[in-house]
C-alpha positions, 0 to 999 in steps of 0.5 A: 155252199158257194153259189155259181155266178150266173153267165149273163144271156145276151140276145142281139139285135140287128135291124137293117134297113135297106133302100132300093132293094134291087140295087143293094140287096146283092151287097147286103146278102153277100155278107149276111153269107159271110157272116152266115155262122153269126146270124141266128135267126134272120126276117125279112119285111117288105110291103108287096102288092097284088102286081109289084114289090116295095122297093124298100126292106126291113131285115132282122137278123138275131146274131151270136158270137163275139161283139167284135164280130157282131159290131163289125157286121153293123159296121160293114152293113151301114157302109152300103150305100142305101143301107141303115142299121140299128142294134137292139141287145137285151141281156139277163141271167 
């Protein structure tokens, strides 16, 4: 009896972090929108005190589709000035 190869799972990753909130934050969810069918699960970190927000942020975003796709996304996201991204893929079968 042959065997099914098994499709390998991939889980990716996007952390961004963003600098001056206020001043970025525009650009970053206009493409988290456009990229809206991609993003998976998205959490977003940020210190808050009692009377003021950080005005640093940490977003995660798990994305699916194509690595082109998802590569662009990155790409696009680091071009924002204020912007750092880093991707993490974890696969198995």
């Amino acid at each position: 009896m042959a065997t099914k190869a098994m499709k390998e799972i991939k889980h990716i990753i996007l952390g961004v972090h963003i600098t001056d909130r206020v001043q970025n934050a525009g650009e970053v969810q206009k493409l988290f929108s456009e990229y809206g069918c991609s993003i998976k699960t998205r959490l977003g970190l940020h210190e808050v005190h009692h009377n003021a927000c950080s005005p640093n942020g940490l977003i995660l975003l798990e994305v699916v589709g194509e690595d082109a796709e998802v590569d662009q996304l990155r790409k696009r996201l680091a071009k924002i000035k204020g912007v750092q991204v880093k991707k993490m893929e974890f696969t198995h079968t």
